[in-house]
ChimeraX commands (.cxc) that place a marker at each C-alpha (Angstrom):
marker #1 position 91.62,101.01,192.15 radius 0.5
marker #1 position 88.05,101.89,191.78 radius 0.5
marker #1 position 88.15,104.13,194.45 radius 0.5
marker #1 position 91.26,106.34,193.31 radius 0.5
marker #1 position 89.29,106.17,189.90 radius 0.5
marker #1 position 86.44,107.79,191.67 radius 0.5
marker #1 position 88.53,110.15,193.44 radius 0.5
marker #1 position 90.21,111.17,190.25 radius 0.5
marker #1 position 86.61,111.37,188.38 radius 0.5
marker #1 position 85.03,113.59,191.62 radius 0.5
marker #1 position 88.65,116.02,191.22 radius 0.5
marker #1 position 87.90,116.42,187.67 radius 0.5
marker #1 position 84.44,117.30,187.89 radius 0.5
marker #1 position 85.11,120.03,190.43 radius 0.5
marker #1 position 88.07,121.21,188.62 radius 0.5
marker #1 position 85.75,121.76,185.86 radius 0.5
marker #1 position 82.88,123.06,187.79 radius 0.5
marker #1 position 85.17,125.81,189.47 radius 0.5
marker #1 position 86.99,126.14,185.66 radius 0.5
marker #1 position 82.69,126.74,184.40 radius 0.5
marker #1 position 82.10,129.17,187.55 radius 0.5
marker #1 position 85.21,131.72,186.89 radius 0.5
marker #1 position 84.60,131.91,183.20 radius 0.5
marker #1 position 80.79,132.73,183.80 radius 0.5
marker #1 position 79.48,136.69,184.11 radius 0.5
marker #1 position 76.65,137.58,185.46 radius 0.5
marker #1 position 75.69,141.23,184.33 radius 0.5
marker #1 position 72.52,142.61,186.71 radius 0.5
marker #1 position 70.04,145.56,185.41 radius 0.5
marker #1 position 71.70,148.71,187.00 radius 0.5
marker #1 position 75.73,148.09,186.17 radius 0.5
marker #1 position 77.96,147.31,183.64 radius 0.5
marker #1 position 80.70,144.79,183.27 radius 0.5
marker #1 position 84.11,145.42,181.94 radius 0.5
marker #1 position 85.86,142.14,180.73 radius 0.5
marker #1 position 89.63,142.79,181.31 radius 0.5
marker #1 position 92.00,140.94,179.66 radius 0.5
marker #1 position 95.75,140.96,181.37 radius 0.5
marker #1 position 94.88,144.25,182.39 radius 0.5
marker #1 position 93.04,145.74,179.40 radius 0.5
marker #1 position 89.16,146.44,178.57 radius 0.5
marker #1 position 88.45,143.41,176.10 radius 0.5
marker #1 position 85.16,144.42,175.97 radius 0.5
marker #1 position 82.13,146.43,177.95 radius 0.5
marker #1 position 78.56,143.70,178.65 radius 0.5
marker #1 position 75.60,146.75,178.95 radius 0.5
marker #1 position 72.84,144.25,178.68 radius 0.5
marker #1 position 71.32,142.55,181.64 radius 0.5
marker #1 position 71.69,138.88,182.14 radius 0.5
marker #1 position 74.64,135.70,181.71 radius 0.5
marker #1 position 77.86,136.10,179.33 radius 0.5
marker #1 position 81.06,134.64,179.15 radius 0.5
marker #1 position 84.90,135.35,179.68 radius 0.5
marker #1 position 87.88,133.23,179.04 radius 0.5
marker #1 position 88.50,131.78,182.82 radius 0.5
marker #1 position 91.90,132.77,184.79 radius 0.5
marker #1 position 92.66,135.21,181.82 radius 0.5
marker #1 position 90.16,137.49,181.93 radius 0.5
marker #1 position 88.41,139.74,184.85 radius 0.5
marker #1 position 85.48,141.64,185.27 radius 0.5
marker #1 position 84.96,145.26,186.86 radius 0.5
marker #1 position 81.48,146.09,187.68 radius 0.5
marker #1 position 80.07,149.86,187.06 radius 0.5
marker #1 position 77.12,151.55,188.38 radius 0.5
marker #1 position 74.27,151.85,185.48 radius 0.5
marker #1 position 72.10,153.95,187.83 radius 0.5
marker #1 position 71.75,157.46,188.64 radius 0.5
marker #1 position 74.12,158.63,191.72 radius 0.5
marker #1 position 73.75,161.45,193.98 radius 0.5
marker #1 position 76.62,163.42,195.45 radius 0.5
marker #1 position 75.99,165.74,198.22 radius 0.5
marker #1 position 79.11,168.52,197.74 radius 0.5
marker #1 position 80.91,169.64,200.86 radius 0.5
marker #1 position 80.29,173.64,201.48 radius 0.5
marker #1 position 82.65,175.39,200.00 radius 0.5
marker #1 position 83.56,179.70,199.71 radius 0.5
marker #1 position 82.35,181.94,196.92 radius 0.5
marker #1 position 83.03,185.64,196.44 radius 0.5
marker #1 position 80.38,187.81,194.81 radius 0.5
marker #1 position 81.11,190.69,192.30 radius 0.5
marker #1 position 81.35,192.83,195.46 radius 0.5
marker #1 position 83.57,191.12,197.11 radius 0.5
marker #1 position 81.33,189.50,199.63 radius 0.5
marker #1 position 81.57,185.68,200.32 radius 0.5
marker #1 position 78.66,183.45,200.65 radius 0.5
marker #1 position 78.59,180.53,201.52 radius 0.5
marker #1 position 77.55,177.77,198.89 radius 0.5
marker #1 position 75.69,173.70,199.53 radius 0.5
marker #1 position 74.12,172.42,196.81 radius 0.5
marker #1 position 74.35,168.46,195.27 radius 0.5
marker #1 position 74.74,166.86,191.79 radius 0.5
marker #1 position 72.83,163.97,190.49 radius 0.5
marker #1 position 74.92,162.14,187.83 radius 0.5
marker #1 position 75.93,159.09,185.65 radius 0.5
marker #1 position 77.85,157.31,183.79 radius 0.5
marker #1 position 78.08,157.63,180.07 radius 0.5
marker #1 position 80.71,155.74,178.78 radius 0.5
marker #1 position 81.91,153.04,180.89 radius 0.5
marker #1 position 85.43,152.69,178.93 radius 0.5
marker #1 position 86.29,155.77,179.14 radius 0.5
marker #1 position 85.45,155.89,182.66 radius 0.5
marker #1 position 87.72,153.14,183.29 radius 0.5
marker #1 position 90.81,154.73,181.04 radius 0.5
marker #1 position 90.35,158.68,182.99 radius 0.5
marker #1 position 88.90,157.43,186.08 radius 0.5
marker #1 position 90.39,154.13,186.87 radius 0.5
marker #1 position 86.67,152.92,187.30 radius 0.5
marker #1 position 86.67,154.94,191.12 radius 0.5
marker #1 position 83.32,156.31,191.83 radius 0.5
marker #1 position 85.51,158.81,194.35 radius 0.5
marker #1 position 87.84,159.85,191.64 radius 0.5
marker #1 position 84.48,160.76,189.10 radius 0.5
marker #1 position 83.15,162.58,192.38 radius 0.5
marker #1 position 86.43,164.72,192.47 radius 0.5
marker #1 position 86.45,165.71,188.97 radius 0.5
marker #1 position 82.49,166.44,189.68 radius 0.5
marker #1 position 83.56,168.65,192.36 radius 0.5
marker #1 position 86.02,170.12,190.95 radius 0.5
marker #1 position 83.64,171.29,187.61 radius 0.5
marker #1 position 80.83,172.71,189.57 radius 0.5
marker #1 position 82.10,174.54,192.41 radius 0.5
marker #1 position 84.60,176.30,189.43 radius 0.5
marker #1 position 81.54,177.02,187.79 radius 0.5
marker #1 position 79.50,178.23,190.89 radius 0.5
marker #1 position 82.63,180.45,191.38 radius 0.5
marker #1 position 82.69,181.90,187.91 radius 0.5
marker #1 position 79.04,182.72,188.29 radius 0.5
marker #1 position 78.55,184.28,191.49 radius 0.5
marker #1 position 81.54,186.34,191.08 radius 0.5
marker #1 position 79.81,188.18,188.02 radius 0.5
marker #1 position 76.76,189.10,190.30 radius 0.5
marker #1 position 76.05,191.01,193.39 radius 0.5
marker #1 position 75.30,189.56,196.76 radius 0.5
marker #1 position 72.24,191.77,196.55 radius 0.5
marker #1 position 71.22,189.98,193.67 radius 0.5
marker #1 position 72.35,186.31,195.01 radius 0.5
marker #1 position 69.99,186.80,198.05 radius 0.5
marker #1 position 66.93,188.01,196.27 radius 0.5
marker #1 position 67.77,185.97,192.88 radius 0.5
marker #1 position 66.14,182.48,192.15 radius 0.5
marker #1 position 68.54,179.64,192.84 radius 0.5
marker #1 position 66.56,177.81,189.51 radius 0.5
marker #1 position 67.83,180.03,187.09 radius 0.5
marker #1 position 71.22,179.94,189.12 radius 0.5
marker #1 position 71.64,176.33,188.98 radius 0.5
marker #1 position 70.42,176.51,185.43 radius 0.5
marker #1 position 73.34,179.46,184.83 radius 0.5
marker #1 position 75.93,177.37,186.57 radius 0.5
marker #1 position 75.23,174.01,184.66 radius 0.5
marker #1 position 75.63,175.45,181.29 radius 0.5
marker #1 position 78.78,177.17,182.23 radius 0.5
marker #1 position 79.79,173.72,183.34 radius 0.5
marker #1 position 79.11,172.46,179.16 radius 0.5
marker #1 position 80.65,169.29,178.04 radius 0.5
marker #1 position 84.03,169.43,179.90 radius 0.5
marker #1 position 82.91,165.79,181.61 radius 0.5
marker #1 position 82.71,164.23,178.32 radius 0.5
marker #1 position 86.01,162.80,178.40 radius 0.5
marker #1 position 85.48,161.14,181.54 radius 0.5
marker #1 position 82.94,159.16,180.23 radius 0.5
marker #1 position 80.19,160.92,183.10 radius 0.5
marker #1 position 77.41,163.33,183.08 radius 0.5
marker #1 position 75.62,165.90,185.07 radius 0.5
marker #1 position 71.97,165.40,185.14 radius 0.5
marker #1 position 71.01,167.86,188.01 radius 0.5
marker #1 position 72.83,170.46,189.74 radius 0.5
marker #1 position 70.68,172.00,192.96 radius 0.5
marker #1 position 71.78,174.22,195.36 radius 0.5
marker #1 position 69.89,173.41,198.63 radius 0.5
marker #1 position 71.56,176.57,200.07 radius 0.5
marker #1 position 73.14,180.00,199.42 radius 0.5
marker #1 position 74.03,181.67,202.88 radius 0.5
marker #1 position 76.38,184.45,204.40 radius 0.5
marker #1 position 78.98,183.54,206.87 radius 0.5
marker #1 position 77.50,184.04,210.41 radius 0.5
marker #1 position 79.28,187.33,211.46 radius 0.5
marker #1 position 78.07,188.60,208.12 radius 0.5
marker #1 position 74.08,187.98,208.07 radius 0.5
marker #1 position 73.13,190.52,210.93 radius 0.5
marker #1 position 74.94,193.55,208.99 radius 0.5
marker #1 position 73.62,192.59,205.91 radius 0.5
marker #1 position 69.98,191.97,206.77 radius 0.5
marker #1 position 70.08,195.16,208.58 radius 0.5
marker #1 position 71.06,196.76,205.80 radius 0.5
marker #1 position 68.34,195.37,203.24 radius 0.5
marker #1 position 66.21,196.38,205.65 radius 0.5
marker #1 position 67.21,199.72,205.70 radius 0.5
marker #1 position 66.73,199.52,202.50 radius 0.5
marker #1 position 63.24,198.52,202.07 radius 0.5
marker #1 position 62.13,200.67,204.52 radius 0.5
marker #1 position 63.43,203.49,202.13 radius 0.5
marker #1 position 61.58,202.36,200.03 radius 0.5
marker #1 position 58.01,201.81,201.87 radius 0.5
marker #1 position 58.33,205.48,202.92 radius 0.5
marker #1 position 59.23,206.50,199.43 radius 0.5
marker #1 position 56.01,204.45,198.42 radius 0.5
marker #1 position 54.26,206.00,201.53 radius 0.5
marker #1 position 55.33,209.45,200.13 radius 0.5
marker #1 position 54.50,209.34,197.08 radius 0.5
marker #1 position 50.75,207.59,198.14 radius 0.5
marker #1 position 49.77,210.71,200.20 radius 0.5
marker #1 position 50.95,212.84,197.59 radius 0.5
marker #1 position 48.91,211.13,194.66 radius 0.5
marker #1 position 46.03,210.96,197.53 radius 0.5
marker #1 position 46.29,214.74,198.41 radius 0.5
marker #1 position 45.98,215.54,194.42 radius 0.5
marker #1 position 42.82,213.40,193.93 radius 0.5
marker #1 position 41.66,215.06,197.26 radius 0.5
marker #1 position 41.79,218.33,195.82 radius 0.5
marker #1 position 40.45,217.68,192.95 radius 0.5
marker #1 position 37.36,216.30,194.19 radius 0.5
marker #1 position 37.30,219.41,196.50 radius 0.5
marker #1 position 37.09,221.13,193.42 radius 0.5
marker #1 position 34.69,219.68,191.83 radius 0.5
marker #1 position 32.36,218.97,195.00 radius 0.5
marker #1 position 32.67,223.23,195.51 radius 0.5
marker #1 position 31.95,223.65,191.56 radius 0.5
marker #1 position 29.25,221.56,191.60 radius 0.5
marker #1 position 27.51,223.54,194.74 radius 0.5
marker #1 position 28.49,226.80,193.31 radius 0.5
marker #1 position 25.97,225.37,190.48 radius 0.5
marker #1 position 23.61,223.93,192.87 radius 0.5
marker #1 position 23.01,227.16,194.36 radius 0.5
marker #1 position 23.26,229.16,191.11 radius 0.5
marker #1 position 20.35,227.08,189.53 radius 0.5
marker #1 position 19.03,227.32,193.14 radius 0.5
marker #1 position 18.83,231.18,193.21 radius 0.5
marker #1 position 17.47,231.14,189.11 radius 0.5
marker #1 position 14.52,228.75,190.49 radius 0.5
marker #1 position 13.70,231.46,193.65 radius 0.5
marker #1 position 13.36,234.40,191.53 radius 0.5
marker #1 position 11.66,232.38,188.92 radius 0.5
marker #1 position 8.93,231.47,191.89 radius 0.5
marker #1 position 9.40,234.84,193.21 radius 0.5
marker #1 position 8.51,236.04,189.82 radius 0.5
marker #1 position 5.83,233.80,189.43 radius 0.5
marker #1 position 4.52,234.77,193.32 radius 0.5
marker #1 position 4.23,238.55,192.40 radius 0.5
marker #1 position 2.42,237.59,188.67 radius 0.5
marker #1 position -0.17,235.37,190.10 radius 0.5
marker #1 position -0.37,238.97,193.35 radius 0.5
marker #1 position -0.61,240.84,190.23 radius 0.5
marker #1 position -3.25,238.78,188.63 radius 0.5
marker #1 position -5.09,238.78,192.11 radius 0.5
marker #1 position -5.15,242.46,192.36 radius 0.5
marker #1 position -6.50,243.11,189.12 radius 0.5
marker #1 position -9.78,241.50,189.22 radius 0.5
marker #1 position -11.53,243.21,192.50 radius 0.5
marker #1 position -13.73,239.54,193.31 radius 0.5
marker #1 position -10.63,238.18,193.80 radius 0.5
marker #1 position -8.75,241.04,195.61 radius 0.5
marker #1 position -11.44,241.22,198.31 radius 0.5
marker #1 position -11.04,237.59,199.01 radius 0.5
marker #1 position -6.81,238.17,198.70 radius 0.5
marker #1 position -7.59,241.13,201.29 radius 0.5
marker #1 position -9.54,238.40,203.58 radius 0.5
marker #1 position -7.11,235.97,203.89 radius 0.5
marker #1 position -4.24,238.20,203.96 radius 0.5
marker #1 position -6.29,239.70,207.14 radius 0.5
marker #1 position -6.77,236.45,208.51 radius 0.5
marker #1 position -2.87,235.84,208.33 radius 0.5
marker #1 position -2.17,239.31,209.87 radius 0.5
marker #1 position -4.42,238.45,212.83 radius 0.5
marker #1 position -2.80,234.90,213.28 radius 0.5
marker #1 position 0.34,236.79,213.74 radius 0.5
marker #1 position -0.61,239.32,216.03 radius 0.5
marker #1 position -1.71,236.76,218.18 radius 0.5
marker #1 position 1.25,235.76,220.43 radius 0.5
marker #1 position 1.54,234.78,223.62 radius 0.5
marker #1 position -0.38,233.44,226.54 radius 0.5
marker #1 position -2.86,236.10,226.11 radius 0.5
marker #1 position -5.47,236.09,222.93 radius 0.5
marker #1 position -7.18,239.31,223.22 radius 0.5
marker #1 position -7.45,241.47,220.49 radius 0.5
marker #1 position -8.09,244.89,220.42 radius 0.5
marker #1 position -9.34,246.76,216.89 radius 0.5
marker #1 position -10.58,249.49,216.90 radius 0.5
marker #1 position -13.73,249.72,214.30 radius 0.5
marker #1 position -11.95,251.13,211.26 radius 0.5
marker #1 position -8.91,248.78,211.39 radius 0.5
marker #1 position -9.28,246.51,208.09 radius 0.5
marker #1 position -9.27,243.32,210.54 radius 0.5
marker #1 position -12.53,244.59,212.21 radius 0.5
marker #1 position -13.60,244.94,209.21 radius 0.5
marker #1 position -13.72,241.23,208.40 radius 0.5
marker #1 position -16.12,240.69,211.75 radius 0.5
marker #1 position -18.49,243.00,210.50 radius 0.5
marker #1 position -18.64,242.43,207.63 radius 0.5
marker #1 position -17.84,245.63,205.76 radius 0.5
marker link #1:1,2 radius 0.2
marker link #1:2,3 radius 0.2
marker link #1:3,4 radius 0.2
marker link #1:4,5 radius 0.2
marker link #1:5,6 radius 0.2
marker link #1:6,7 radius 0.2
marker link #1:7,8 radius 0.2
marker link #1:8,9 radius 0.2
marker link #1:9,10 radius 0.2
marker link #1:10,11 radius 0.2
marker link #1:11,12 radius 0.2
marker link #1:12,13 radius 0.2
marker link #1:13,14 radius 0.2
marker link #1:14,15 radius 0.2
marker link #1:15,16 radius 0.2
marker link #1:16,17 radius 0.2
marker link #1:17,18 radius 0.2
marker link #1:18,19 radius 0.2
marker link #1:19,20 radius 0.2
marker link #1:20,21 radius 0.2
marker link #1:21,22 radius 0.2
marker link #1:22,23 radius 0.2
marker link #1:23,24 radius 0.2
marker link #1:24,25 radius 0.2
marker link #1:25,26 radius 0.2
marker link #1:26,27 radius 0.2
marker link #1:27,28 radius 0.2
marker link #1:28,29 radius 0.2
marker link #1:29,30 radius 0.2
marker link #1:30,31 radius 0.2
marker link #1:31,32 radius 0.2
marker link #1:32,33 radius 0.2
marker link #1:33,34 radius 0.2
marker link #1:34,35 radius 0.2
marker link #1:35,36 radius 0.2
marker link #1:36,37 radius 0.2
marker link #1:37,38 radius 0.2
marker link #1:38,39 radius 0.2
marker link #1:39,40 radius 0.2
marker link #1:40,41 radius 0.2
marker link #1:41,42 radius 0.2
marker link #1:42,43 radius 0.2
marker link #1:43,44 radius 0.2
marker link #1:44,45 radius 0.2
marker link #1:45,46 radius 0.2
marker link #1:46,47 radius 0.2
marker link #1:47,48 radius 0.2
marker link #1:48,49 radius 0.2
marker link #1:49,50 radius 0.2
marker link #1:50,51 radius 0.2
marker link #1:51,52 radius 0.2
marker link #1:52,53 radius 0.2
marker link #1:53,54 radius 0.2
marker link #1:54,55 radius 0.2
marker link #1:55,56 radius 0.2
marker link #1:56,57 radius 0.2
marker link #1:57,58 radius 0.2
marker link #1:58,59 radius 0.2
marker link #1:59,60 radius 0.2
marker link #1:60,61 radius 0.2
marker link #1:61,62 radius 0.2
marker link #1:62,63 radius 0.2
marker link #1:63,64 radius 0.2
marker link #1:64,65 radius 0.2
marker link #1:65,66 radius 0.2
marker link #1:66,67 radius 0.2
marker link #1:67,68 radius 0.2
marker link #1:68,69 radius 0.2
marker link #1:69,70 radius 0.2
marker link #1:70,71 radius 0.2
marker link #1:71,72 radius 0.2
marker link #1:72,73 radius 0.2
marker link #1:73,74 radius 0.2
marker link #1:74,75 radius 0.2
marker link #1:75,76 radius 0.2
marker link #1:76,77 radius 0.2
marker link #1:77,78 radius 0.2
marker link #1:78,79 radius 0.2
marker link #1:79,80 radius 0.2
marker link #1:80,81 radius 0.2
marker link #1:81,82 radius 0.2
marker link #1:82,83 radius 0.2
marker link #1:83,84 radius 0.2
marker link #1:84,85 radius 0.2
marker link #1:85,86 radius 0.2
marker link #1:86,87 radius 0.2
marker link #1:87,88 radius 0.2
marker link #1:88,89 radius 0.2
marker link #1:89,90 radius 0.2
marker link #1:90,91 radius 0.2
marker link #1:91,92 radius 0.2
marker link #1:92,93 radius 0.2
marker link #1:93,94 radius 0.2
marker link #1:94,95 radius 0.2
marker link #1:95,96 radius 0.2
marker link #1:96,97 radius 0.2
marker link #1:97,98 radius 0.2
marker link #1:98,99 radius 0.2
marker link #1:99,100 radius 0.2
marker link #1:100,101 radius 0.2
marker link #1:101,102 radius 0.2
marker link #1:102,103 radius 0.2
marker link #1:103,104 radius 0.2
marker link #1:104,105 radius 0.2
marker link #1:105,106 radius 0.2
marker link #1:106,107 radius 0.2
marker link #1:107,108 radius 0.2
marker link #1:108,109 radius 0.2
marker link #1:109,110 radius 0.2
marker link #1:110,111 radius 0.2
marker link #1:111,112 radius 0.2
marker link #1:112,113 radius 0.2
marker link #1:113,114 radius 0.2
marker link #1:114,115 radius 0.2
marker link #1:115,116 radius 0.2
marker link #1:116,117 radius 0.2
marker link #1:117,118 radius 0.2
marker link #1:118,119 radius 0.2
marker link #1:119,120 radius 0.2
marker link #1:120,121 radius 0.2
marker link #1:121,122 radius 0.2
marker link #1:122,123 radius 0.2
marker link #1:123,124 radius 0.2
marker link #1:124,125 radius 0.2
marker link #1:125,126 radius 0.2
marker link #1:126,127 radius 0.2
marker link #1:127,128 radius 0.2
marker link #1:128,129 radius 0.2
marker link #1:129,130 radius 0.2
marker link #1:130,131 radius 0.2
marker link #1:131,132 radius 0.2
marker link #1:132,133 radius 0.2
marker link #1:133,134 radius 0.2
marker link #1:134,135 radius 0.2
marker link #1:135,136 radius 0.2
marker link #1:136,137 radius 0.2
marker link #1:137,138 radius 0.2
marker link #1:138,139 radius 0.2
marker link #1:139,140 radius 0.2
marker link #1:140,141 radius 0.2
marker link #1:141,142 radius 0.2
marker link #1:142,143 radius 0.2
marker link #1:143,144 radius 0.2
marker link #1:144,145 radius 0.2
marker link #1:145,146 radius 0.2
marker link #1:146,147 radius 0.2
marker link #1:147,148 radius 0.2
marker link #1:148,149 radius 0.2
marker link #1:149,150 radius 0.2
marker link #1:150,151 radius 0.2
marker link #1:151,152 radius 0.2
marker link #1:152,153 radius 0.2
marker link #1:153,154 radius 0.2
marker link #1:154,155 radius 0.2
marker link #1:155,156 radius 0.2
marker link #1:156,157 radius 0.2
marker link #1:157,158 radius 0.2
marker link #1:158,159 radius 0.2
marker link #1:159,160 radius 0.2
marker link #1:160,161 radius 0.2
marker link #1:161,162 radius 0.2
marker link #1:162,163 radius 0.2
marker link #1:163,164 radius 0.2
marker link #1:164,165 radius 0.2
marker link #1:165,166 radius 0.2
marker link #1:166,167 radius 0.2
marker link #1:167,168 radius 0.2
marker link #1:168,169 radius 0.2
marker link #1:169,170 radius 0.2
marker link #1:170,171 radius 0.2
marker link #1:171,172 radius 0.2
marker link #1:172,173 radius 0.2
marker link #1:173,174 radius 0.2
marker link #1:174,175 radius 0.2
marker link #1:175,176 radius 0.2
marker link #1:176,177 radius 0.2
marker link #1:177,178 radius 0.2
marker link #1:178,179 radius 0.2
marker link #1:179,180 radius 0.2
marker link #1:180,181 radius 0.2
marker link #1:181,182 radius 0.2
marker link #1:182,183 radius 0.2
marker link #1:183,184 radius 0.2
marker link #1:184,185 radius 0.2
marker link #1:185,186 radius 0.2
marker link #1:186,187 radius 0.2
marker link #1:187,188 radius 0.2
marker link #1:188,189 radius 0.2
marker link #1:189,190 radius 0.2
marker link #1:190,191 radius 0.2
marker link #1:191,192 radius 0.2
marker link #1:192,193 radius 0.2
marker link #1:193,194 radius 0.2
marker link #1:194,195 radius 0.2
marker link #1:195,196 radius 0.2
marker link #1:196,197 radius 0.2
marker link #1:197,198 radius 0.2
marker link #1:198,199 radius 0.2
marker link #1:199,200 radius 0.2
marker link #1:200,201 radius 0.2
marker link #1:201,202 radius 0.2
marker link #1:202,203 radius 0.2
marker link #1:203,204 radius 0.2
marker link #1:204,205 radius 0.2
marker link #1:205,206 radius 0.2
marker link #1:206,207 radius 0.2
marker link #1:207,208 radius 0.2
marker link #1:208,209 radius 0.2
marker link #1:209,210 radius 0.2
marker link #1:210,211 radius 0.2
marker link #1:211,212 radius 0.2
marker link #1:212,213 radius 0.2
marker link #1:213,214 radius 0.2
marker link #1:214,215 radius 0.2
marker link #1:215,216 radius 0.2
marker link #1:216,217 radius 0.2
marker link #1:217,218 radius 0.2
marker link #1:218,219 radius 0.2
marker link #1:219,220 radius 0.2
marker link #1:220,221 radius 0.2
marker link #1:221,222 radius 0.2
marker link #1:222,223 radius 0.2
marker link #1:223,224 radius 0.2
marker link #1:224,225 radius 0.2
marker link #1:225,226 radius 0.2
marker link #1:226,227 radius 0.2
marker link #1:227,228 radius 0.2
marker link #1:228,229 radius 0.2
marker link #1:229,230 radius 0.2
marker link #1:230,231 radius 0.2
marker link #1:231,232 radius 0.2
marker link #1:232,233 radius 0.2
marker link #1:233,234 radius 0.2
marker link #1:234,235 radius 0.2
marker link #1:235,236 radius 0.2
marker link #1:236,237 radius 0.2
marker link #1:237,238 radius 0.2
marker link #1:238,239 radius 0.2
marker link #1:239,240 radius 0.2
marker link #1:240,241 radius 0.2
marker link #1:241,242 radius 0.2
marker link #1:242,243 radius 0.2
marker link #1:243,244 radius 0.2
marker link #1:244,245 radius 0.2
marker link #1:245,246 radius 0.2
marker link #1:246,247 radius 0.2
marker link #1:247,248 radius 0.2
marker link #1:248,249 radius 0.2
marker link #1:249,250 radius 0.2
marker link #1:250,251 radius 0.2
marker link #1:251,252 radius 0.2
marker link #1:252,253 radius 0.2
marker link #1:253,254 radius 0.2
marker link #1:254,255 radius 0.2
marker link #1:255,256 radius 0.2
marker link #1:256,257 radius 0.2
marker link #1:257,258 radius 0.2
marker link #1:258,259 radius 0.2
marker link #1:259,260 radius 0.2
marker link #1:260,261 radius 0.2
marker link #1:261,262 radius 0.2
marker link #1:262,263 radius 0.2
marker link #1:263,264 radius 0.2
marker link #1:264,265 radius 0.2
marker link #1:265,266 radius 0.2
marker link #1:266,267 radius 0.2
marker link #1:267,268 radius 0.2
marker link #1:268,269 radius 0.2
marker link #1:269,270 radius 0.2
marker link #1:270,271 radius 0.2
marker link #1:271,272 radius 0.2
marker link #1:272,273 radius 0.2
marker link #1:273,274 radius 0.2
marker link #1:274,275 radius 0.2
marker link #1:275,276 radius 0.2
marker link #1:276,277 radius 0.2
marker link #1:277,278 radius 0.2
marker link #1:278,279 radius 0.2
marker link #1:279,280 radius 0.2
marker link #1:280,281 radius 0.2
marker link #1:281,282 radius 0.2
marker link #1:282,283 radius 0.2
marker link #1:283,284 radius 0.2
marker link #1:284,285 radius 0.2
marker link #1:285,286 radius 0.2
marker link #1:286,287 radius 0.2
marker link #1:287,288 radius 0.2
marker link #1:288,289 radius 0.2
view
């Protein structure tokens, strides 16, 4: 007897223990838990730690608390030109509102990621087709994202989600498209350089001429003040002649020297000899008269 006793007692116990166990929740830092009861959110645990449910009646469903990352397959876009590009970019999202979530969503993380999908690359279409490719390729995929995430809004609100990053990590042309096209921008910019290069030479040739101008007017003054500076030693030459011939001590000595010149002159050549005959004003100089 005291052994069924003790059998009994030891099937309690663990009938307990397992009844304890199932009725326990145990809620970690990065999820939620959704208490279900036959079927139907009783009620949502968001903090961190031990809680309890009604055992064999009620459930739990578990939720991510964190931030996820979805990397979106590479889909088609057409610019406002009709050109199609070729779009990968990724989301960074999370969950808002846990019961709602669960109502739209059936608590799938692939369903959420569908409706994700769905949202941005609609958006991403709506916004490259109001642009150019021109302007997609030399545009700044920042203020894109930033374009395409506002025309996005709050349409996930009533999944209970939202979209905390939208990046695009590329915006490329199909491959039979890219050689054309970069062909043609640089076509383009070449234009350009040699309407740049044009327009330089031009601008260069003006400031050439100008300073042509100037560099002739200010030698055509040069040699004007030049000229005004010879006849004003010129002038001052003959004054200081005149000056000589007027007093006779200082004429003879002009006469002398002017002599002396005359003679250097004449004196060319290998040969030095001098002939004068005895009037000749050189002579005169020798002897004295």
């Amino acid at each position: 007897m005291k052994a069924i006793k003790k059998i009994i007692l030891i099937a309690v116990l663990f009938v307990l223990i397992i009844v304890g166990a199932s009725g326990i929740v145990i809620t970690n830092e990065n999820e939620y838990s959704l208490v279900r009861q036959f079927g139907r959110i009783d009620h949502v645990v968001e903090e961190a730690g031990i809680s309890f449910k009604i055992p064999f009646i009620q459930t739990v469903d578990t939720l991510p608390k964190t931030t996820l990352l979805y990397d979106l397959r590479e889909s088609n876009v057409i610019t406002s030109d009709k050109k199609t590009m070729i779009s990968d970019s990724y989301i960074l999202w999370e969950i808002t509102d846990p019961v709602k979530f669960a109502q739209t969503l059936n608590c799938s993380i692939t369903n959420a990621e569908t409706r994700l999908d769905n949202a941005v690359y609609n958006s991403t279409k709506n916004v490259i087709s109001s642009i150019t490719q021109e302007e997609v390729i030399t545009g700044r995929n920042g203020e894109l994202s930033a374009t395409i995430v506002k025309n996005i809004g709050n349409t996930l609100d009533q999944y209970g989600i939202r979209l905390l990053a939208f990046e695009i990590k590329q915006l490329d042309l199909p491959g039979d498209n890219k050689a054309s096209v970069y062909e043609r921008m640089i076509s383009e910019r070449d234009n350009i350089a040699a309407t740049y290069t044009a327009e330089g030479s031009s601008e260069a040739q003006k400031i050439k001429n100008s300073t042509d101008m100037q560099v002739t007017v200010l030698l055509s003054e040069a040699a004007k003040d030049a000229e005004i500076l010879i006849a004003e030693g010129e002038a001052e030459y003959m004054r200081i002649l005149s000056e000589a011939y007027s007093d006779p001590d200082k004429q003879e000595f002009y006469n002398f020297v002017r002599s002396l010149d005359a003679l250097k002159v004449s004196m060319t050549g290998e040969d030095k000899t001098v002939f004068l005959s005895p009037d000749s004003p050189i002579a005169r100089i020798f002897y004295g008269q």
